[in-house]
Each structure stands twice: as C-alpha cells, then as structure tokens.
C-alpha positions as CSV (number, residue, x, y, z in Angstrom):
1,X,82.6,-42.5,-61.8
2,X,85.1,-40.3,-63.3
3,X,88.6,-40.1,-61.5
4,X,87.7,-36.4,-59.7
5,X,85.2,-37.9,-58.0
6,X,86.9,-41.3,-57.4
7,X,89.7,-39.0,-55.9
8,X,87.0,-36.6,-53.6
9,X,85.7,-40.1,-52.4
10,X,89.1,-41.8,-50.9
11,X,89.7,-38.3,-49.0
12,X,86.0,-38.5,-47.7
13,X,87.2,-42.1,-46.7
14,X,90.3,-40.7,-45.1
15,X,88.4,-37.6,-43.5
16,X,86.0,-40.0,-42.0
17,X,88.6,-42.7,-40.5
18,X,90.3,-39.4,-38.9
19,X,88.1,-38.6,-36.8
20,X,87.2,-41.8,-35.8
21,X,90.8,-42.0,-34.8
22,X,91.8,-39.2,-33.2
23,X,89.5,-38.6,-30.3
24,X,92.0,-42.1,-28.9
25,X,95.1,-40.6,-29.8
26,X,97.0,-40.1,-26.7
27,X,94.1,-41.3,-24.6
28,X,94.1,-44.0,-21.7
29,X,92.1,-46.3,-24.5
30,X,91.5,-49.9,-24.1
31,X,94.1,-52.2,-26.0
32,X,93.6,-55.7,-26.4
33,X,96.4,-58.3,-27.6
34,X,95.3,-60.3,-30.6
35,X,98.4,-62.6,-31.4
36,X,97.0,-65.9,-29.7
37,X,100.0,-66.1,-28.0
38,X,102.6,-64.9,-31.3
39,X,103.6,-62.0,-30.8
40,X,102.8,-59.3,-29.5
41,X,99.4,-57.6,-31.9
42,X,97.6,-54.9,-30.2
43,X,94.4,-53.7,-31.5
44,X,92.1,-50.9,-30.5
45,X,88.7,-49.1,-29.8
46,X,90.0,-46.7,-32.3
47,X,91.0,-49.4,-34.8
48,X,87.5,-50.7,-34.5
49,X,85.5,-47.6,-35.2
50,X,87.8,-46.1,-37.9
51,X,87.2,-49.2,-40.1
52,X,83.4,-49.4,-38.9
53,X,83.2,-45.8,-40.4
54,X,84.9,-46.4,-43.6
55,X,82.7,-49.9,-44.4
56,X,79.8,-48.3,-43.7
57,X,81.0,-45.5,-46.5
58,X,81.8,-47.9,-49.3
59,X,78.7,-50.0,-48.5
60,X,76.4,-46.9,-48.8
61,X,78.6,-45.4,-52.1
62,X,79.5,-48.3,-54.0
63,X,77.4,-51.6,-52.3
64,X,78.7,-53.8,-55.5
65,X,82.1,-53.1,-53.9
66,X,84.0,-56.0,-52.0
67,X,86.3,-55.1,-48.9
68,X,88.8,-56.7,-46.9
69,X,90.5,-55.3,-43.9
70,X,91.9,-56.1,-40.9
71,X,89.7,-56.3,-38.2
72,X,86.6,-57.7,-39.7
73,X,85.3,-60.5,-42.1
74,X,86.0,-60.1,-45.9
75,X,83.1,-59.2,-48.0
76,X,82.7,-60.2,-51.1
77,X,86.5,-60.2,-51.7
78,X,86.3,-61.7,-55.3
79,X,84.1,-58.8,-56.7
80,X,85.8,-56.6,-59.6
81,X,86.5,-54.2,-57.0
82,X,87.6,-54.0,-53.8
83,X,88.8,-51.9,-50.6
84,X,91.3,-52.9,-48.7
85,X,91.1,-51.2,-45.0
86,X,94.2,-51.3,-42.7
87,X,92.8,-48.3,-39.9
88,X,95.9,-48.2,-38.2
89,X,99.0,-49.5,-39.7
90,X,101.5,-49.3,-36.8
91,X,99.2,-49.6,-34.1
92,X,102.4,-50.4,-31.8
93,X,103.5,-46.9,-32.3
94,X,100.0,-45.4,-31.8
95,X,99.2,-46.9,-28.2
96,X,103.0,-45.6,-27.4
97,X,101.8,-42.2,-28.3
98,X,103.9,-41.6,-31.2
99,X,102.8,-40.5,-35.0
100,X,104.6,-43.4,-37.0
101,X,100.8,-44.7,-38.2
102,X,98.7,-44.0,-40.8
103,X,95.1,-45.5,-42.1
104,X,95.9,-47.4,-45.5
105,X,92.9,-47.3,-48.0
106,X,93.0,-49.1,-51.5
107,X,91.5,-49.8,-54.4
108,X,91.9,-53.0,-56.4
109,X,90.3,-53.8,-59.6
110,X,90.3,-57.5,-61.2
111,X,93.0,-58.3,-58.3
112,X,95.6,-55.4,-59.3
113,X,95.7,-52.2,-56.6
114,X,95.0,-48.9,-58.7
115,X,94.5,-46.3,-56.1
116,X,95.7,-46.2,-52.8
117,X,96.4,-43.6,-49.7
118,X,98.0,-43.4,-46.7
119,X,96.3,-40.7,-44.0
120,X,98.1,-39.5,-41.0
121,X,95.2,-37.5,-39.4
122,X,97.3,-36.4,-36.4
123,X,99.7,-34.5,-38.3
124,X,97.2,-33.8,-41.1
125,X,99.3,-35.8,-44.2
126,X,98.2,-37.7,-47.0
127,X,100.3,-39.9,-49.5
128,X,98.5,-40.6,-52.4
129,X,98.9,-42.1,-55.9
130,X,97.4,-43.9,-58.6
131,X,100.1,-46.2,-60.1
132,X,101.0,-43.7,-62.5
133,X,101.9,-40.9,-60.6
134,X,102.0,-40.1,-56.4
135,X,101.1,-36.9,-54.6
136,X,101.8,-35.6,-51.1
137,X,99.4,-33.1,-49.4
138,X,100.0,-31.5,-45.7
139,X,101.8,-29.0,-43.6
140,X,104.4,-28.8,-46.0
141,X,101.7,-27.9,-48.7
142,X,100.5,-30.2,-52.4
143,X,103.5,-31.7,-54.3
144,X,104.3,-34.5,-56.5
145,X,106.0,-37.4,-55.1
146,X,109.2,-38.7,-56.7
147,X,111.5,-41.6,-55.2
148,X,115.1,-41.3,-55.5
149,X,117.9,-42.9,-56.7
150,X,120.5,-43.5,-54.3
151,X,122.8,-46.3,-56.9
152,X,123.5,-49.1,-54.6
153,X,122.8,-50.5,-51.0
154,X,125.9,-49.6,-50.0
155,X,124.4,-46.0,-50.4
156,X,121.0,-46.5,-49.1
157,X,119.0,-45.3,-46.4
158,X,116.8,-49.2,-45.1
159,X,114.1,-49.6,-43.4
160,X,112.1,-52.3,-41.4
161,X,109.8,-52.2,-38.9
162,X,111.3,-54.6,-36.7
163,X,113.8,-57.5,-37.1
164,X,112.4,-59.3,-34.5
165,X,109.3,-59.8,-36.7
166,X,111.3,-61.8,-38.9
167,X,111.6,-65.4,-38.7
168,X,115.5,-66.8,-38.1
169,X,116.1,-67.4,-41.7
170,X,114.6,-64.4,-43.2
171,X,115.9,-62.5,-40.1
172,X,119.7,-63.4,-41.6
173,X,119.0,-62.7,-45.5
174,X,118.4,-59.4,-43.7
175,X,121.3,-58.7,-42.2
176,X,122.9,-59.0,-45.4
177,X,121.4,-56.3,-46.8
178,X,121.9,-54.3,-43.4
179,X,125.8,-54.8,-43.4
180,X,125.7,-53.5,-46.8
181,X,123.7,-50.6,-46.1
182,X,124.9,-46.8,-45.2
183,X,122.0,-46.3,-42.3
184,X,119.4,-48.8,-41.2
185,X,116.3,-48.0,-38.9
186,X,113.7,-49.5,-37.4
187,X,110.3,-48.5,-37.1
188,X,108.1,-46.6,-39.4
189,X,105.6,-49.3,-40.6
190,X,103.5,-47.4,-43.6
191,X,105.4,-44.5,-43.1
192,X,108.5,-46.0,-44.3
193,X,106.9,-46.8,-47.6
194,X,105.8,-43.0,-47.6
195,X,109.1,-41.6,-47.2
196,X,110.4,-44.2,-50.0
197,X,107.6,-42.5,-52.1
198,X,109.0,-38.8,-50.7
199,X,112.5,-39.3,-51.6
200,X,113.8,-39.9,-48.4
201,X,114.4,-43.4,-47.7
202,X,115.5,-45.8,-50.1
203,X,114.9,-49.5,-49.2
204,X,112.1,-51.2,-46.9
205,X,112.1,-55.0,-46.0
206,X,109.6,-56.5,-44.6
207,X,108.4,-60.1,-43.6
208,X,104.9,-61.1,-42.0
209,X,102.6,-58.4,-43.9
210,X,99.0,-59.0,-44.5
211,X,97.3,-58.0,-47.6
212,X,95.8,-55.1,-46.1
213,X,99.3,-54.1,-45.3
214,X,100.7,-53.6,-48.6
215,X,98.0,-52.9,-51.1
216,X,97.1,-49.1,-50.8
217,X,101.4,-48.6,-50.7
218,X,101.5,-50.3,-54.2
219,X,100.5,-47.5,-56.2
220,X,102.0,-44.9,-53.9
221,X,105.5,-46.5,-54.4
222,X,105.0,-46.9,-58.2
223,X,103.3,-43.8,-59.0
224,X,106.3,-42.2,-57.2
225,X,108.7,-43.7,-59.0
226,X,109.9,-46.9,-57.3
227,X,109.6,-50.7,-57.0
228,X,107.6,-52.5,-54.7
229,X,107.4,-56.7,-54.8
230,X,107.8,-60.1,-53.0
231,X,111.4,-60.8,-52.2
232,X,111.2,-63.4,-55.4
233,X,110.1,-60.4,-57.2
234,X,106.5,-61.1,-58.0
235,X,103.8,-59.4,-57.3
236,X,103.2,-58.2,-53.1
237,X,99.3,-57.6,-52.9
238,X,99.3,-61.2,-50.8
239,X,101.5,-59.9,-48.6
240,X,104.3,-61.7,-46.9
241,X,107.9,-60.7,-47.3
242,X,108.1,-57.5,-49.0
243,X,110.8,-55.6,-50.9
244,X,110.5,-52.1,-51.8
245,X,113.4,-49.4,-53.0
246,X,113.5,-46.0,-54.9
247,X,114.9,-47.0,-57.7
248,X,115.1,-50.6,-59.8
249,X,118.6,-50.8,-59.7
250,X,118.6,-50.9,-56.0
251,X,115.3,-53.2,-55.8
252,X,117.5,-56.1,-57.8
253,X,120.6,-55.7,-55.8
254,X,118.7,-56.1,-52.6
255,X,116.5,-59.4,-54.0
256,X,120.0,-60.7,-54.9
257,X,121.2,-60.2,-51.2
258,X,117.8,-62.4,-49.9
259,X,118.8,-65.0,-51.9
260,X,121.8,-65.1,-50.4
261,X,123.9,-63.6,-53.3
C-alpha cells in the first residue's frame, strides 16, 4: 500500500470513530467505572462503539493486522503490524462535557509506531505525523506542525493530566520540575501532547499510561520536532511514566529533575 493510500485509510479510521462518538457528546449517556476500586476510570457507550467501528475497519482492510486497544482483547498483538485504538483518550473530560479528548489511532511496525493521529471530531481537528514530519488539519486550515524551543524549564509551559494520578514518589520528582517551571496546568490528556506538537506547550509528564495511550503521539511529537520517552529515557510505547518536551535540550533537563537532580 503506498503512503497516499495508507494516509486516506487512517482518516477513514478517524471519520468512522467520529461519528460513532459524537451522537454521545453532551448526552445523558451511560458511564460505567472500570478501576476495580483504583481510581476513578470511566468508560462509555461511546467508547465502546467508536473502537467496535474502527476494528471492524482494520479487520475488513488489512485482516493480517494485529490490534490492541483499550477496551477489548488484543489480537494478534505480535504480528508485523499493528493498531493501537485508544477511542477516547480523556474520557474524564468527555462525560464532563468538555473537548479536552481525542481518538488516538497508530500504527506500529516490528514494535516501533510509524504513523499515528489524534482526531477531535467535535471540533473537527486532526494531529497527524509520521515520525518524520507532523501535520495539523481543522478550523484553522492544513499546516505543518513544528514544536518549539522554549531553552529551559524555567521557561516552559508543563503539562500533566493530573498529579493526583501519580504515585507519592513520582508525584514529588514532579513537583521538581513544577517549581522550576514558568506555568504548569493540569488537564489536557492527548491534547497536551498535540499542543507540544503545535508549538504551544513545551513539556508533558505523565505516570500510569497504557500503551494505547502513548503510541499514535510518538510520531506526532517526533515528526513535529520534539522528544517523547520514559522518564529513564528509553523508549515510551509500553507506556508508564512518560516525558515529552519541544525541544531536546529541555527533554534532558527535565529527566535530570525525575531523578532527582
């Protein structure tokens, strides 16, 4: 398949998850709690049906494909390539009513994500990228994406979705990086990765991400420009706790802060 049509096939993914999605925007929808008495993990009709939608795409397209997502079984999740499905990252924000979610969709081949998106059907944006270089499409109209450089913490813009997600330790390697930071804000889930990718933001931590989390940001953050790891610096597609900034220089300075230096 040549990259055109690779690229028509992840927006036909993205068009299909939408309007599974939206007709539960907004909408007295059932919500049940998945956490098992954690925290707090809501998931949705609309979660449900989106993903439904977009496994039933790949199997029909590309049935040597494997897939893993978040709210059904893996299949076939050690194939040369496979999808990874989040439907609604930020599903917190989405039962509240508010836009901070997006459907993540990526591509891995031979473990290493090569294509990934993030689709906010609501207000009709896409974040897109291929490792090499990033795209935005929307309201605003088609552009590249291109992280900044901000220079050092101390100048940065950080983002996380939550400290309270964080366990006590990782919770106060935090906090080190937040004292040192210009602005910090909370919230934002895959969007904060997006605005990374945009320019606008320049530092996300998180803790406690899935797979399914991270792996369609990868080549969004890097085809944009920036860095995107584990808090040791290796690779994030397993998820975890998760580091990503606009420029390198920034990246290493924050990992040095983790550590505790």
């Amino acid at each position: 398949m040549t990259a055109v049509d690779f690229d028509a096939f992840v927006h036909k993914l993205a068009t299909v998850s939408g309007e599974a999605i939206l007709p539960f925007f907004r909408t007295a929808i059932g919500v049940e709690d998945k956490s098992l008495g954690r925290a707090y993990d809501p998931v949705t009709e609309a979660d449900r049906a989106a993903e439904q939608a977009m496994r039933r795409l790949i199997r029909d397209t590309f049935p040597a494909h494997g897939i893993i997502g978040e709210e059904f079984e893996n299949v076939e999740a050690q194939a040369p390539y496979v999808w990874a499905l989040d439907p609604i990252d930020g599903t917190k924000s989405f039962i509240a009513g508010l836009p901070a979610w997006g459907t993540l969709i990526g591509l891995m081949k031979d473990g290493d994500p090569v294509y990934g998106m993030m689709h906010q059907p609501f207000i009709k944006e896409r974040f897109f990228g291929d490792g090499g270089v990033a795209r935005y499409q929307g309201p605003a109209g088609e552009r590249l994406l291109q992280t900044r450089d901000c220079g050092r913490v101390e100048d940065a813009l950080l983002f996380t979705t939550s400290p309270r997600l964080m366990k006590a330790a990782d919770r106060a390697a935090f906090s080190l990086v937040e004292e040192r930071a210009r602005l910090s804000r909370y919230g934002g889930d895959c969007y904060a990765y997006c605005m990374v990718a945009a320019g606008l933001v320049d530092l996300v931590i998180e803790t406690e991400l899935h797979d399914h989390d991270v792996i369609a940001l990868v080549p969004v953050i890097e085809g944009a420009g920036g860095v995107i790891t584990s808090w040791e610096g290796g690779s994030p597609v397993a998820g975890g706790r998760v580091v990503a900034a606009g420029s390198r220089k920034v990246h290493e300075e924050a990992l040095r802060l983790l550590a505790g230096g």
